[in-house]
C-alpha positions in Angstrom: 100.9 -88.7 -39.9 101.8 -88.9 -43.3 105.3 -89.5 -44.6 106.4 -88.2 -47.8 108.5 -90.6 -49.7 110.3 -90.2 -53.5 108.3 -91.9 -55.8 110.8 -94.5 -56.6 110.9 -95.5 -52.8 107.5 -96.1 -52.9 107.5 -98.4 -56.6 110.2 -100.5 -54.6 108.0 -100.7 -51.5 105.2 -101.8 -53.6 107.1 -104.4 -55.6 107.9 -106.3 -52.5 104.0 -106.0 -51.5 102.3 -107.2 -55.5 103.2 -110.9 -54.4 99.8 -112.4 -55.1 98.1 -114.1 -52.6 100.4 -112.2 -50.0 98.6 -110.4 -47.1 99.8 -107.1 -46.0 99.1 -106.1 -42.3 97.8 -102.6 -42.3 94.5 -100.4 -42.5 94.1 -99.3 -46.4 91.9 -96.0 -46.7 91.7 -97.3 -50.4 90.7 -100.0 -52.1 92.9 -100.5 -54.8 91.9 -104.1 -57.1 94.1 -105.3 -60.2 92.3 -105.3 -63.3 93.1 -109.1 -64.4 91.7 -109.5 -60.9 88.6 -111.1 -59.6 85.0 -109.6 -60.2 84.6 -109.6 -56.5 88.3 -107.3 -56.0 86.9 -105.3 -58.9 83.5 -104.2 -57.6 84.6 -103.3 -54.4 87.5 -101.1 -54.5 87.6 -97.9 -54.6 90.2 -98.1 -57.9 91.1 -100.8 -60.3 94.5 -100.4 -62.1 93.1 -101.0 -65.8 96.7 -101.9 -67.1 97.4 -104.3 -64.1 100.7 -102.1 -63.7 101.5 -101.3 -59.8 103.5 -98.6 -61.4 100.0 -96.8 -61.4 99.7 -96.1 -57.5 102.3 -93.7 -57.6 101.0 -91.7 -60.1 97.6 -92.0 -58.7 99.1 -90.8 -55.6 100.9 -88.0 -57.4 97.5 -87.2 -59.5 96.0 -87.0 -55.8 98.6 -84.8 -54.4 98.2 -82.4 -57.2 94.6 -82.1 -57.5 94.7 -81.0 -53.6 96.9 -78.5 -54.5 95.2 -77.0 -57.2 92.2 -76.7 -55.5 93.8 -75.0 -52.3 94.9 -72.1 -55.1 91.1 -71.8 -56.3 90.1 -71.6 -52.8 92.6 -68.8 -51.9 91.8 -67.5 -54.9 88.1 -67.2 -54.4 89.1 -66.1 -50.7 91.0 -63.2 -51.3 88.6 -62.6 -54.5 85.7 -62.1 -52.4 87.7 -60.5 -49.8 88.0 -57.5 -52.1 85.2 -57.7 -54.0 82.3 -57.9 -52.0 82.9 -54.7 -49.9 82.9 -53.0 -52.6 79.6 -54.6 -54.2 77.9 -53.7 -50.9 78.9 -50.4 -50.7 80.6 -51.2 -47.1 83.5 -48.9 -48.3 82.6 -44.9 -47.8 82.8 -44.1 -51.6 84.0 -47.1 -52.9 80.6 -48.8 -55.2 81.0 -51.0 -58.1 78.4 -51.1 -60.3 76.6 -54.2 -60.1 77.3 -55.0 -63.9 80.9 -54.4 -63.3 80.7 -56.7 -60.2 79.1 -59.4 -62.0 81.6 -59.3 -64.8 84.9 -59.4 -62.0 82.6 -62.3 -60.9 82.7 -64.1 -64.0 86.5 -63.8 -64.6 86.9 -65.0 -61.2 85.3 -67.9 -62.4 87.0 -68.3 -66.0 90.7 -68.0 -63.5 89.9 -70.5 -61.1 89.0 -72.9 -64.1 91.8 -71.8 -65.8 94.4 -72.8 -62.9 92.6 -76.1 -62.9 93.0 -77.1 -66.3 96.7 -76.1 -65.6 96.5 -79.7 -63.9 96.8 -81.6 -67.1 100.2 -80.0 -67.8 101.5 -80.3 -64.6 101.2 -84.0 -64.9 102.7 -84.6 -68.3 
């Protein structure tokens, strides 16, 4: 179950954990090392904070968030896309053909948008 918490809930949460040497009791999905760290811590987590600034989990966390997002709009976006466009392509439509240039074009803007709405990312997180 996942629980949604402000980010500054969570930068006080993980102050009282970034004790070093101090165990915390719970399964991680993630391994996250600090960069001043060992080799060892380094080479086996999944992420190591660079900056050795626990700061840096929340906006991973909120850089993780938003990538799902985006690419739940690309997929509904592709979805509904292909929805429309391949009966038409096929001719399953009485009357309703595309040309198969035209279709191939429609294809490639439906391409150019879904990259489009991902580079939208980067100013979403500034």
């Amino acid at each position: 179950m996942a629980h949604h918490h402000r980010p500054g809930r969570w930068l006080r949460h993980l102050h009282r954990l970034a004790v070093p040497g101090k165990r915390i009791g719970f399964r991680a999905d993630v391994g996250i090392a600090i960069g001043s760290g060992t080799d060892v811590a380094a080479e086996t987590a999944d992420i190591v904070l660079v900056d050795s600034d626990p700061k840096d989990i929340v906006n991973l966390i909120l850089f993780g968030k938003a990538t799902y997002r985006k690419m739940v709009q690309n997929l509904w976006w592709a979805t509904g896309y292909n929805a429309v466009a391949l009966p038409l392509a096929t001719g399953f439509v009485p009357g309703l053909v595309i040309n198969p240039a035209f279709g191939a074009a429609l294809m490639s803007i439906s391409t150019v948008i879904c990259a489009v709405n991902a580079q939208l990312l980067k100013g979403e997180l500034e």
